[in-house]
MDTraj code that builds the backbone (N, CA, C; nanometers):
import mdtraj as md
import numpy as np

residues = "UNK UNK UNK UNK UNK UNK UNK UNK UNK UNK UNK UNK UNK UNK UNK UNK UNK UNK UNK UNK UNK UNK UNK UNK UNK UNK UNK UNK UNK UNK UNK UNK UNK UNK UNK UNK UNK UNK UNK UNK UNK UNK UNK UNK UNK UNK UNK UNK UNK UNK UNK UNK UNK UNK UNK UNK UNK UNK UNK UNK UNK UNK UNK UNK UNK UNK UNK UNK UNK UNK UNK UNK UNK UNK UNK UNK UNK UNK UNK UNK UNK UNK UNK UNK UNK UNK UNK UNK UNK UNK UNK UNK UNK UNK UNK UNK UNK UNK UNK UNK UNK UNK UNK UNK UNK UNK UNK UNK UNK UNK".split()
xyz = np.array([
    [0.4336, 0.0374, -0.4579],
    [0.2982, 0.0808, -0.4842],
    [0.2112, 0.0640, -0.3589],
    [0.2867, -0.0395, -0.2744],
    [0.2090, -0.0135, -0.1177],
    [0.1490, 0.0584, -0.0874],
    [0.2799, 0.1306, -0.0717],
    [0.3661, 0.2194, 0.0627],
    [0.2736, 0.3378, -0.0238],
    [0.2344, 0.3686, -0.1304],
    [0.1410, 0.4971, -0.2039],
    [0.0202, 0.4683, -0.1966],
    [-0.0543, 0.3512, -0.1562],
    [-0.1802, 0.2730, -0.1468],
    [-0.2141, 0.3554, 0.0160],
    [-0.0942, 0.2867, 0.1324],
    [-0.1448, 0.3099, 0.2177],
    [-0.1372, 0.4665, 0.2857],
    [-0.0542, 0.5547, 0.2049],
    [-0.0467, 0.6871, 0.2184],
    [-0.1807, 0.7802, 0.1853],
    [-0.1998, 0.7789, 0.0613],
    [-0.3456, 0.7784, 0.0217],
    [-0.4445, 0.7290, 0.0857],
    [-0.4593, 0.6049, 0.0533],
    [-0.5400, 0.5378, 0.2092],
    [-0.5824, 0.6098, 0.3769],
    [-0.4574, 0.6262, 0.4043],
    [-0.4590, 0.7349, 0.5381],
    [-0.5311, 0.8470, 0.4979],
    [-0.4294, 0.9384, 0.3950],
    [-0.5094, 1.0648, 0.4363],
    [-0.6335, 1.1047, 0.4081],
    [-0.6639, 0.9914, 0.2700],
    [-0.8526, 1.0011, 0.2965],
    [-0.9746, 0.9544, 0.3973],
    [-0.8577, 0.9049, 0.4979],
    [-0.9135, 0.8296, 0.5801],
    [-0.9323, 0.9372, 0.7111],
    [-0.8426, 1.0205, 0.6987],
    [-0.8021, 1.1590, 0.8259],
    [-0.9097, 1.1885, 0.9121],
    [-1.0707, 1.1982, 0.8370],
    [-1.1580, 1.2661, 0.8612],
    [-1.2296, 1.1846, 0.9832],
    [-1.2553, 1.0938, 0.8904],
    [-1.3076, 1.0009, 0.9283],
    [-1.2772, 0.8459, 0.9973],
    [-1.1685, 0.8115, 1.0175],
    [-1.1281, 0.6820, 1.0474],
    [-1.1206, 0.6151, 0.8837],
    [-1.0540, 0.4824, 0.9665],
    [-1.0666, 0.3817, 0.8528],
    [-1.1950, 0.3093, 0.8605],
    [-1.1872, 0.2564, 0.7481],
    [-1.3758, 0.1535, 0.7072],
    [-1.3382, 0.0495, 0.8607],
    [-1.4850, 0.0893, 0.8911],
    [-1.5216, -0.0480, 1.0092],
    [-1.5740, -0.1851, 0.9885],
    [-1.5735, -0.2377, 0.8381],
    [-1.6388, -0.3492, 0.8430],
    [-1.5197, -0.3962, 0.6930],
    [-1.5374, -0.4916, 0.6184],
    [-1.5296, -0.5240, 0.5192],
    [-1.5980, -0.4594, 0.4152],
    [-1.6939, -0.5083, 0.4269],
    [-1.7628, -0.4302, 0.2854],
    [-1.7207, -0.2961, 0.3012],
    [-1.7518, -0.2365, 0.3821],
    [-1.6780, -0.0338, 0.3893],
    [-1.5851, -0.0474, 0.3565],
    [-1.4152, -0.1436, 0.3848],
    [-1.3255, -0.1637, 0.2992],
    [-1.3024, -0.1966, 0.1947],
    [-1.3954, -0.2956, 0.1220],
    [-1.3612, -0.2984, 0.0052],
    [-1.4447, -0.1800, -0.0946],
    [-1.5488, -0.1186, -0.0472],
    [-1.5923, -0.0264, -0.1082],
    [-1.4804, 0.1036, -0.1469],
    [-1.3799, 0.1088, -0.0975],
    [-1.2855, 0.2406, -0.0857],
    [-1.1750, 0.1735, -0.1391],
    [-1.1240, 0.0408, -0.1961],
    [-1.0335, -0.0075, -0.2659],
    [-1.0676, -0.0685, -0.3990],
    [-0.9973, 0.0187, -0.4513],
    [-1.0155, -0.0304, -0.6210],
    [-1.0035, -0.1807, -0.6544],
    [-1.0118, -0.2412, -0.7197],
    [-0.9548, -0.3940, -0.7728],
    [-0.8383, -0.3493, -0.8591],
    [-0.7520, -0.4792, -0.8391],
    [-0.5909, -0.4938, -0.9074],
    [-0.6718, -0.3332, -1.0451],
    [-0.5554, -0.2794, -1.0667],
    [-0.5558, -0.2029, -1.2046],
    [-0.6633, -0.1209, -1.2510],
    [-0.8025, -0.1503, -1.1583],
    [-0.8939, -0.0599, -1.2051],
    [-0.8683, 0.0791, -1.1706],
    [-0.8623, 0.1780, -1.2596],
    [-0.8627, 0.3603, -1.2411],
    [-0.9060, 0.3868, -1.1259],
    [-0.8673, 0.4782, -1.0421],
    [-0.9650, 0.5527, -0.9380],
    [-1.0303, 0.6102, -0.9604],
    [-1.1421, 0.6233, -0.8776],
    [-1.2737, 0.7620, -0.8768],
    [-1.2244, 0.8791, -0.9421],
    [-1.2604, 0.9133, -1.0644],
    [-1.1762, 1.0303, -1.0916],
    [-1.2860, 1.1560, -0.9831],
    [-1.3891, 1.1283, -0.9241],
    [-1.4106, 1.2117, -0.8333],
    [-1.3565, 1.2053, -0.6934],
    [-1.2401, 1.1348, -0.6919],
    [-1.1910, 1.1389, -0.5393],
    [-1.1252, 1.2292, -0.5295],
    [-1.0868, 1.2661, -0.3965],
    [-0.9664, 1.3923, -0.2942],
    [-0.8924, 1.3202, -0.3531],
    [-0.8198, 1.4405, -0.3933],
    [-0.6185, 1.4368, -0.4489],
    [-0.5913, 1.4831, -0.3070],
    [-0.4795, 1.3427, -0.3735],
    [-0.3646, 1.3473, -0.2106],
    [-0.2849, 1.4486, -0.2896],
    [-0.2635, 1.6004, -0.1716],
    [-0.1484, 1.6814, -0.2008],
    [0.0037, 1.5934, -0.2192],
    [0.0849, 1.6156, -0.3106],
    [0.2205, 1.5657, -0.3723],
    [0.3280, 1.5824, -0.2004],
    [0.2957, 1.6519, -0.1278],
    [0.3646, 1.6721, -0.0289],
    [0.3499, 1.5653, 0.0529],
    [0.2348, 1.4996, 0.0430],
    [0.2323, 1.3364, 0.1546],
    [0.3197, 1.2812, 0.0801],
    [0.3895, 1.2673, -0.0465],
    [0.4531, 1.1776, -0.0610],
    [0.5943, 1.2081, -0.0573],
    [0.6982, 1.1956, 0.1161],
    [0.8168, 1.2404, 0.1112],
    [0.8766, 1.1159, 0.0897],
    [1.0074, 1.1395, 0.1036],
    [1.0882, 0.9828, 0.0939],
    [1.0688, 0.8736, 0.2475],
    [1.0492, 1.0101, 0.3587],
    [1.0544, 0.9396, 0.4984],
    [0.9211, 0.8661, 0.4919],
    [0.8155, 0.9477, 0.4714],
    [0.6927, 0.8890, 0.4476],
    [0.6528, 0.7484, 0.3645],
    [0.7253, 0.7583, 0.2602],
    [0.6966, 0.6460, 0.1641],
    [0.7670, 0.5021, 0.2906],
    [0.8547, 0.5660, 0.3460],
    [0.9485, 0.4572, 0.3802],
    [0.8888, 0.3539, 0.4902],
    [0.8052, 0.5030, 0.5403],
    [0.7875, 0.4462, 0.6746],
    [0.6394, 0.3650, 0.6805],
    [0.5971, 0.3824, 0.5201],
    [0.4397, 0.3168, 0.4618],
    [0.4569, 0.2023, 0.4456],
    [0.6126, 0.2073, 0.3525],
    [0.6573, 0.0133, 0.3343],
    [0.6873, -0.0543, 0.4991],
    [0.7583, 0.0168, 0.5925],
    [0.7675, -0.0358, 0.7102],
    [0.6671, -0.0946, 0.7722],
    [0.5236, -0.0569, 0.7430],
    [0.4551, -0.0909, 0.8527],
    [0.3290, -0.2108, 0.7520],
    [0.4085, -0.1808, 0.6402],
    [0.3290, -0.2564, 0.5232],
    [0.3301, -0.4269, 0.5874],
    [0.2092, -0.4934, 0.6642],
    [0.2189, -0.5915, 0.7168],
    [0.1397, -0.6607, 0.5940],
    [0.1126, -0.5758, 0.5041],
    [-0.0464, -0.6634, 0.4377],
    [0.1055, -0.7439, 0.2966],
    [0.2492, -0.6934, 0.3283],
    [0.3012, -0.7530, 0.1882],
    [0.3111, -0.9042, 0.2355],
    [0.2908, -0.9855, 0.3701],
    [0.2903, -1.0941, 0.3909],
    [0.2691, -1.1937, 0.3155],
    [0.1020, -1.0916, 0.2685],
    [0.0024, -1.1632, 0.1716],
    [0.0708, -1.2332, 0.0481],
    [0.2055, -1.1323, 0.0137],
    [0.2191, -1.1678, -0.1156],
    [0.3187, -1.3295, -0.1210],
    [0.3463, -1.3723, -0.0066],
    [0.4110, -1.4875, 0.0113],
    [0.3280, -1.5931, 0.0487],
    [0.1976, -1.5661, 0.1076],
    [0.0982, -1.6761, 0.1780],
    [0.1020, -1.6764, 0.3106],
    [0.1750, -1.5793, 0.3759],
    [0.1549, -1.5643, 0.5400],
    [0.1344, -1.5367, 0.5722],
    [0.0674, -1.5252, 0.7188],
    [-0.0213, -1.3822, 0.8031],
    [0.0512, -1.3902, 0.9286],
    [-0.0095, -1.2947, 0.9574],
    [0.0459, -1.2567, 1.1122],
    [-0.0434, -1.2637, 1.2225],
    [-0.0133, -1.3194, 1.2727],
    [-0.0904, -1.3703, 1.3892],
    [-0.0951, -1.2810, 1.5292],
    [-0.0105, -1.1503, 1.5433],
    [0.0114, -1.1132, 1.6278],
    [-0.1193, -1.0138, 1.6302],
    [-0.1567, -1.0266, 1.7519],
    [-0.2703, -0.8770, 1.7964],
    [-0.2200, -0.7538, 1.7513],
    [-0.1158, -0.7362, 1.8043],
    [-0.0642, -0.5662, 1.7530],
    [0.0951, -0.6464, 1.6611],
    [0.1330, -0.6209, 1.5815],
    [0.1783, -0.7095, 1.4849],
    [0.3652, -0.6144, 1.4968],
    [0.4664, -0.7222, 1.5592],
    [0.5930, -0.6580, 1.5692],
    [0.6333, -0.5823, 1.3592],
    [0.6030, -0.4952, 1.3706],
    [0.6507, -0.3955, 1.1765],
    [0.7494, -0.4193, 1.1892],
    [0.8774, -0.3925, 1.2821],
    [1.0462, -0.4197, 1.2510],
    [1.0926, -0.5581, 1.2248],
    [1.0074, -0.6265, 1.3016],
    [1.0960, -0.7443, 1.3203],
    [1.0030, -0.8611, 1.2228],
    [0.8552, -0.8132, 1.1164],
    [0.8084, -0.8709, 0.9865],
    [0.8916, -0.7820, 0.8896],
    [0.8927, -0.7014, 0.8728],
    [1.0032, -0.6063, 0.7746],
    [1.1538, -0.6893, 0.7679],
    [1.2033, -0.6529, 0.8961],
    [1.2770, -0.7467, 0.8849],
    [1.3409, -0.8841, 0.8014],
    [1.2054, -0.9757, 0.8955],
    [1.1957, -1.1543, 0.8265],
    [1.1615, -1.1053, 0.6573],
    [1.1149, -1.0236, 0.6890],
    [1.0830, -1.0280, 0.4936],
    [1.1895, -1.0029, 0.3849],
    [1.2626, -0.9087, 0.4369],
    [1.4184, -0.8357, 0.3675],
    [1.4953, -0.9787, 0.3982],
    [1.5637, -1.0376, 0.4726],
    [1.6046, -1.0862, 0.5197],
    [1.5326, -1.2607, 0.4153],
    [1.4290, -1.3010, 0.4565],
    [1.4134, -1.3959, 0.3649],
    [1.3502, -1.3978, 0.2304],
    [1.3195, -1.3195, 0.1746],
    [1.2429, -1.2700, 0.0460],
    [1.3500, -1.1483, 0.0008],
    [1.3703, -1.0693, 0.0597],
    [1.4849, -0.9324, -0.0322],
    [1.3894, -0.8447, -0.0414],
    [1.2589, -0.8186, 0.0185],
    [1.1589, -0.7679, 0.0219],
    [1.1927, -0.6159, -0.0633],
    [1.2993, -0.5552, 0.0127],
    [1.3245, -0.4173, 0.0210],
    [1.4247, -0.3964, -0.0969],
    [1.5101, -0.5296, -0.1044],
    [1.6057, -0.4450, -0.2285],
    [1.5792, -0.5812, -0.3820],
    [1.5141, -0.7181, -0.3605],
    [1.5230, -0.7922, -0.5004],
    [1.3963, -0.6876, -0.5734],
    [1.3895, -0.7052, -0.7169],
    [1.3224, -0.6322, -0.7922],
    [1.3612, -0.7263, -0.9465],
    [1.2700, -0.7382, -0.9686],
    [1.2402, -0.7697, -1.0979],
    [1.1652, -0.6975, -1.2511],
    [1.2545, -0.7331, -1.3986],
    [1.1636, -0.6381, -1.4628],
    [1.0376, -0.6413, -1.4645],
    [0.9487, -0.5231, -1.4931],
    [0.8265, -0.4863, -1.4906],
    [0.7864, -0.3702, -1.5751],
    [0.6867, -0.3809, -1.6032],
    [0.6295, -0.2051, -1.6423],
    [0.6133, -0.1024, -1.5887],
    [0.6436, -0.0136, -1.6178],
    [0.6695, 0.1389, -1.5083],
    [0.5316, 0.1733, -1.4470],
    [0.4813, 0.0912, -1.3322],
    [0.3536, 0.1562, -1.2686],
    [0.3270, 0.2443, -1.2348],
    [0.3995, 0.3675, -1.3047],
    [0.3804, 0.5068, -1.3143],
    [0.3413, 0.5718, -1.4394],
    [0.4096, 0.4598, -1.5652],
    [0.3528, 0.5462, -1.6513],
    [0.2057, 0.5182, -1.7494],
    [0.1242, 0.5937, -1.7730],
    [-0.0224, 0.6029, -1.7622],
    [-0.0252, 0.5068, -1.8927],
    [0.0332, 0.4925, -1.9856],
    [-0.0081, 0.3772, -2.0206],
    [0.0369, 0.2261, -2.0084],
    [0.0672, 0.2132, -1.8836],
    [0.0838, 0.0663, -1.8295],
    [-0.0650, 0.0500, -1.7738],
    [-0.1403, 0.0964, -1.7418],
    [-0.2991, 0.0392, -1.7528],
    [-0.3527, 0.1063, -1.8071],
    [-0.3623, 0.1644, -1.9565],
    [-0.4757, 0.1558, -2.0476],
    [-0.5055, 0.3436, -2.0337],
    [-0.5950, 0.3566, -2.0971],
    [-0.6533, 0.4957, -2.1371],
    [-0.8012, 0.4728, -2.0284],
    [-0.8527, 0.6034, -1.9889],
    [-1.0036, 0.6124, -1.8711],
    [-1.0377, 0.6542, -1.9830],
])
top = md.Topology()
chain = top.add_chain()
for i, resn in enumerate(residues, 1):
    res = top.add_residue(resn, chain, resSeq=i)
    for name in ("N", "CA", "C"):
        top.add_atom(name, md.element.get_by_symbol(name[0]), res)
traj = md.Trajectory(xyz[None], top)
């Protein structure tokens, strides 16, 4: 669900850059589970290829978060945190059951 966060993310971002402050960022990110703007730009279905998705989880530095670590690097090595993460977490292939965060009623009716 990243790797579709930060795809989306980008291409509404195309025009304009990304938010320059915090608050401009959190203004353009939903909270855990809340619906989106149903007045926002639809991302065309074509941003989402397999290379694309892949290469969204690759550079996905923010899944750190989900262990308690950050990265300290200025420009931040993606292969070699991708990496440590697969490698000590299973980042890429452990999976656990869950609810299909695709289907529309795993969060509720708008």
């Amino acid at each position: 669900m990243n790797a579709v966060f930060f795809i989306v993310s980008n291409w509404r971002w195309r025009d304009n850059g990304p938010p320059t402050s915090p608050e401009e960022l959190a203004a353009h990110i939903p909270e855990h589970g809340e619906a989106e703007d149903p007045e926002a730009e639809e991302v065309p279905l074509g941003e989402f290829t397999v290379d694309r998705l892949r290469e969204a989880d690759r550079l996905n530095v923010a899944a750190l978060k989900t262990w308690g670590l950050t990265c300290n690097q200025r420009t931040p090595d993606v292969d070699a945190i991708h990496a440590f993460l697969d490698d000590r977490y299973g980042h890429s292939t452990d999976d656990v059951d869950h609810a299909d965060p695709l289907d529309p009623g795993t969060w509720g009716s708008n």
